[in-house]
ZAKESE-542592 format. One record per atom (N, C-alpha, C): x, y, z. Coordinates in steps of 0.001 Angstrom, whole numbers, plus 500000, padded with zeros to 6 digits. Layout:
N
XYZ
...
This chain:
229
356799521169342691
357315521984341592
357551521116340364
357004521098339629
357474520844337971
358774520780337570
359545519622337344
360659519868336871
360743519586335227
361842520177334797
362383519515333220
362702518399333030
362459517453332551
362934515870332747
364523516031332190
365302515311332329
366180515033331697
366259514695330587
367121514514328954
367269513654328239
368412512599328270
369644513312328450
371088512771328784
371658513285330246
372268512519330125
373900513638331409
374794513899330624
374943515251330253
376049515740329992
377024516269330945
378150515696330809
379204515643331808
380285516675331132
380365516983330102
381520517626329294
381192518436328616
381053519911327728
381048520674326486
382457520592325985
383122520425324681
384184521359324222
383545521922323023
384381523254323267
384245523864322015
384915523424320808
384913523073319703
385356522794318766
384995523873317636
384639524948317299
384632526540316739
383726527454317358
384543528188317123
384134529713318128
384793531088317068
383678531072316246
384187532592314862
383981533740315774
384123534778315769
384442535908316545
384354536523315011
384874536501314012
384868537249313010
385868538478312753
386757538446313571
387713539587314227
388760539885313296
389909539668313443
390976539742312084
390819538520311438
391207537436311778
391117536167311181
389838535442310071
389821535000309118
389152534870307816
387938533451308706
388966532466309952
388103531358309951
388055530553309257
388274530576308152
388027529549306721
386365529725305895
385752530881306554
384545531327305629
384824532228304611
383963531434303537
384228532635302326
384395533767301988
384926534165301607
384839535958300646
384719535978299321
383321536528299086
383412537019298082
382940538434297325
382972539177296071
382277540061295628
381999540197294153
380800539931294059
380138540133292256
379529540367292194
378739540490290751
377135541018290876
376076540061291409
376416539324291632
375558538212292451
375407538009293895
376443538497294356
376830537580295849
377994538764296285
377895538679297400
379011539302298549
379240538927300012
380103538704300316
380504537876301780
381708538588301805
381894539248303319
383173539838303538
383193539930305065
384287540407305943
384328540589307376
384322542197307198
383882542823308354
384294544289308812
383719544477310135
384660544816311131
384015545808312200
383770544043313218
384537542890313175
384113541927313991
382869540927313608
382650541293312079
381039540549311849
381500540136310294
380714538602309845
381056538259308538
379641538777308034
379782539556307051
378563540535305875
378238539422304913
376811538905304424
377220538235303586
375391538788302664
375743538924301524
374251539693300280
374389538668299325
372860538810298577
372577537707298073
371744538697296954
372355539184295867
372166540039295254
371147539832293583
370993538523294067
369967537868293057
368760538154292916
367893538056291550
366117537968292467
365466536556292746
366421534931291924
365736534000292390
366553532885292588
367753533064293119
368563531811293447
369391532243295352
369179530857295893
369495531350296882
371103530939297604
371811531730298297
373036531442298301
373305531164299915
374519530212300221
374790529146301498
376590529601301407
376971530289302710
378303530365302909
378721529255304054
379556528174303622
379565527307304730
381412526997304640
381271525990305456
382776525262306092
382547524435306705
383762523555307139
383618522136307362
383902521824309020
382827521283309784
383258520450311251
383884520080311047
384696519441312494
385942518620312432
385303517017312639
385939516294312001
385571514728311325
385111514159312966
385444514685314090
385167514021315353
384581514756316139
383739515409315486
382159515826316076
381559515414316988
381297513492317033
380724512883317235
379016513170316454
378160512479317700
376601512432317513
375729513404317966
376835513957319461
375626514783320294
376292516254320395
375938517353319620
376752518677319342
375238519880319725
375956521240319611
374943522057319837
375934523123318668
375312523880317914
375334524787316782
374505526679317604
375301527410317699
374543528621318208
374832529613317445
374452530358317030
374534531942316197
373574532866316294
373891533681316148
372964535256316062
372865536082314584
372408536022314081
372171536500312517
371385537840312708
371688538927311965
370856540336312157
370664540385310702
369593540329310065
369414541426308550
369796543072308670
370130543272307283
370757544659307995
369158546006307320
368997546534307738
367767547722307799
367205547345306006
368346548420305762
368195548775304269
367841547345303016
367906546076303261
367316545278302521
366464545294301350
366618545159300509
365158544676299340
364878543347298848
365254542664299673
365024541068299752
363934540339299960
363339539446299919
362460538862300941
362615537148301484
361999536238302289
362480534839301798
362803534690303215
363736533815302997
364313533170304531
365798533561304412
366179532964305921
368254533024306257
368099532578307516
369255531837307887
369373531122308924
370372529794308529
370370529104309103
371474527825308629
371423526452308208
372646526189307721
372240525316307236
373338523899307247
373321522718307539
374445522086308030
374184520632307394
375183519379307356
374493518204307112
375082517627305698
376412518291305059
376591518167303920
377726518656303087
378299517906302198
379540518304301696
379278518800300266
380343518991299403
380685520074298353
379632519158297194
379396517740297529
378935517101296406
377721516447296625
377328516674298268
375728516414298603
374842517144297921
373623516486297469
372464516610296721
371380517428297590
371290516908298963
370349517023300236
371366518234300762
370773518799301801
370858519809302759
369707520212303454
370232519954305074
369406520348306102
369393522087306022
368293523041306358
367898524176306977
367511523876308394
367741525338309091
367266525955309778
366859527297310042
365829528250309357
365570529438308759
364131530355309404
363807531084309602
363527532459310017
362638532988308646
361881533569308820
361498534442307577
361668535909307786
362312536890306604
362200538220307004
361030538626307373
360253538063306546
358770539175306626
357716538778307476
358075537610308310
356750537359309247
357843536736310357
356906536279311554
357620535837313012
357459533946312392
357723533658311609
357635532063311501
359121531148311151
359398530669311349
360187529528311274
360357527998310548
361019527483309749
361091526233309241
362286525368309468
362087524315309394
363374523018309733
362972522172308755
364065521912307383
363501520966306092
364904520433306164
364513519271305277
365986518503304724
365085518873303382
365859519506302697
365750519641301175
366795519161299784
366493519378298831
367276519554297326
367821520217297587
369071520986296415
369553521975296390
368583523362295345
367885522210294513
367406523392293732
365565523007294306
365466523065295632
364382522887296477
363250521991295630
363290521448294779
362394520649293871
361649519560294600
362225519406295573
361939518168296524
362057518277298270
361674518488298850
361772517949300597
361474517080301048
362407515989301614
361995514802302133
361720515411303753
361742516293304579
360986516850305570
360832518113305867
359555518498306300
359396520097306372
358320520411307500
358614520929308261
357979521569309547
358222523236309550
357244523603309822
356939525521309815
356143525527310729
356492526761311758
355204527209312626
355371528629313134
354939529190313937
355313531117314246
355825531225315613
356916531433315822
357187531965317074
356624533504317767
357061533568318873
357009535099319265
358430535638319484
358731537506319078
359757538004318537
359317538754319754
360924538310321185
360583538962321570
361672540382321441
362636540448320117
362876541593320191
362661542478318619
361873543813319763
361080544767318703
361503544999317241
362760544898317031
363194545316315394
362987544436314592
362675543433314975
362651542064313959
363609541554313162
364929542207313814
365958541939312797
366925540965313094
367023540955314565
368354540787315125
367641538620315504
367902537883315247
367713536456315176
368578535617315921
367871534505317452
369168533844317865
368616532745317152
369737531555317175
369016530391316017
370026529191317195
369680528025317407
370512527608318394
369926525896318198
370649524887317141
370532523747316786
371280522566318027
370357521933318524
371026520954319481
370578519461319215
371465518728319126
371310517480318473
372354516629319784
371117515825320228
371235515064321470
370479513207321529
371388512343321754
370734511256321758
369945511037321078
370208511186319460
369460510820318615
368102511826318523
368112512954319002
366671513888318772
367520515277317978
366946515910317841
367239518019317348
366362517995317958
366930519375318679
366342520604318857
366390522025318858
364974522508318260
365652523853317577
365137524760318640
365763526174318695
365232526740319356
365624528481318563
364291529251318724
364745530727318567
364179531589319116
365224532219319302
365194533717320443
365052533371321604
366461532363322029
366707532188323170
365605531523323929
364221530783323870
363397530490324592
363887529407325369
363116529082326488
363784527970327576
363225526591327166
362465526563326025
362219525180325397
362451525314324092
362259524199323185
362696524184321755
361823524298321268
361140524839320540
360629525570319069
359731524424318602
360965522998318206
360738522292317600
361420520776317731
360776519712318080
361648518475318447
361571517212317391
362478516952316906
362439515747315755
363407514950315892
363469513607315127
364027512473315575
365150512775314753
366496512376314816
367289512565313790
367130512135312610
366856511472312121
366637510013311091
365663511132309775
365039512376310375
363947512716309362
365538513935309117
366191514063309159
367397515315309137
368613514086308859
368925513835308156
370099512983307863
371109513810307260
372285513569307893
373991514295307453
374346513508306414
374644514064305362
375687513431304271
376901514203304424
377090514855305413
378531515664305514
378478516596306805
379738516567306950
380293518024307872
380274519091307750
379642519424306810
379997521209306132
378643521885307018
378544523293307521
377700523739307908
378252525100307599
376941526281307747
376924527661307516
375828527893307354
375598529044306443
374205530257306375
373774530127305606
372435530564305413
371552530275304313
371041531722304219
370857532167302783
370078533274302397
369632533782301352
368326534019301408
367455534017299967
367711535484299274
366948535684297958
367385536333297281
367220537935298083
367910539168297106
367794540252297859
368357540508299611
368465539773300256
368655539564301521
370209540045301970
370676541089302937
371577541253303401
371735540923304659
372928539752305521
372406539758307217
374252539888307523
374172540192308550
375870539881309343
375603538588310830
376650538086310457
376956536986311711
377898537716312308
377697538030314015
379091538170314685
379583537594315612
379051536426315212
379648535222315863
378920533089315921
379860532430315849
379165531271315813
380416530156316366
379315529595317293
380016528562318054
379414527066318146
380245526373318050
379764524987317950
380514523757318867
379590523531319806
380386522484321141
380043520927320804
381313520161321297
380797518702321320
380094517698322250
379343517612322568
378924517639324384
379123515929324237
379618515429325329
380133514048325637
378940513897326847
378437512910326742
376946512399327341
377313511018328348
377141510619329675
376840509175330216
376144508384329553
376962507313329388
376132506204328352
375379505505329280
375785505841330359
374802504813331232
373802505333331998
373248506671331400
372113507620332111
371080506899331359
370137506790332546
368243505945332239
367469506837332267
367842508243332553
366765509248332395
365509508961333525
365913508237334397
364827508329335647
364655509617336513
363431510210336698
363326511359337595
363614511522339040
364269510334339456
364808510260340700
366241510935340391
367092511029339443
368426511550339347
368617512904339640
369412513028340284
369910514260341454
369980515329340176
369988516735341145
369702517749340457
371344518275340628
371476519663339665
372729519897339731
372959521182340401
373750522146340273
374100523132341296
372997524213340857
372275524200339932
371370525080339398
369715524608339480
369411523661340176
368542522607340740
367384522038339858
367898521827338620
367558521187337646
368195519599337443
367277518850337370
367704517644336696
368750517537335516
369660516925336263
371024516454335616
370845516585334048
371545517361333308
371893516689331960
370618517999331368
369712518371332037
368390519444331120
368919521073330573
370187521754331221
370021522744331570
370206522833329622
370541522064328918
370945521985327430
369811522093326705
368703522172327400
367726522389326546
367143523645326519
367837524394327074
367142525958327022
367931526278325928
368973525555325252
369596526367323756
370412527550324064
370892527615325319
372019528665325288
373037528416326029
């Protein structure tokens, strides 16, 4: 039988945020103008991007002891009625006065996907990877997006698949900050109803040999993290 190799042993998850979106604000924005709107209702943060060519990022800040090896999960839905087009999905890697910002984004209008470290006013990408997944659910609306950053690699994964999408070294995705959240292009309405982000604590002394015992789910130690859920 074929197994998953290992990358690490992860011995630990904590959660370090878990939005629910419920009564509590979280520390994500609100706002409402002719430009932009972000609000909670009904358990979900709403957030419109009411522009036709600038694109808008609702974010907040990790906690300073993150560490190196974390996993990022959310579910993003566009809502029906839209007249938008473009991308949404997230975006992390950066504070109030970083220049750079990492994506991770979806397109409304086709099944494809991108992972860039960009500008803010996109003039520049120092990395950019795009390719098409398969949607396997029918409305095309509803998006899982699920960032895992392990021993120095990412991996992205969407719509829940049991491998990643997409695998890159960290070094081409560089953090100038803690701040993470959503990304969304012009016209575009989506709701988050929920986002969680764990710190996973790894054996420093795992060699990743395929002789290492499997775990109660009979997968090689430390893999089950790569299915992104």
């Amino acid at each position: 039988m074929i197994q998953i190799l290992p990358v690490a042993d992860i011995y630990k998850e904590e959660i370090v945020i878990d939005d629910n979106f419920g009564q509590r604000q979280e520390g994500w924005e609100t706002v409402e103008s002719d430009t932009e709107s972000a609000f909670f209702k009904m358990g979900g943060y709403i957030m419109e991007n009411k522009t036709d060519d600038t694109w808008n990022y609702y974010h907040k800040e990790l906690p300073n002891n993150l560490g190196d090896n974390f996993i990022i999960k959310a579910e993003l839905e566009v809502v029906e009625n839209h007249k938008g087009f473009g991308q949404y999905g997230l975006v992390w890697g950066f504070d109030e006065t970083s220049r750079s910002l990492n994506k991770f984004v979806v397109s409304s209008e086709e099944q494809s996907f991108v992972v860039s470290s960009f500008e803010r006013n996109h003039s520049f990408q120092k990395h950019r990877f795009s390719d098409l997944y398969f949607n396997y659910n029918t409305s095309g609306k509803k998006q899982f997006f699920s960032i895992l950053k392990l021993e120095g690699y990412y991996y992205f994964f969407v719509n829940k698949y049991d491998r990643p999408n997409y695998v890159v070294h960290a070094s081409h995705l560089p953090m100038f900050g803690n701040r993470f959240g959503f990304y969304i292009e012009p016209g575009l309405k989506m709701v988050c109803e929920s986002i969680i982000v764990k710190k996973l604590f790894v054996n420093p002394k795992f060699d990743g040999h395929i002789w290492m015992p499997v775990g109660e789910d009979l997968m090689p130690v430390g893999s089950v993290l790569l299915r992104g859920n």
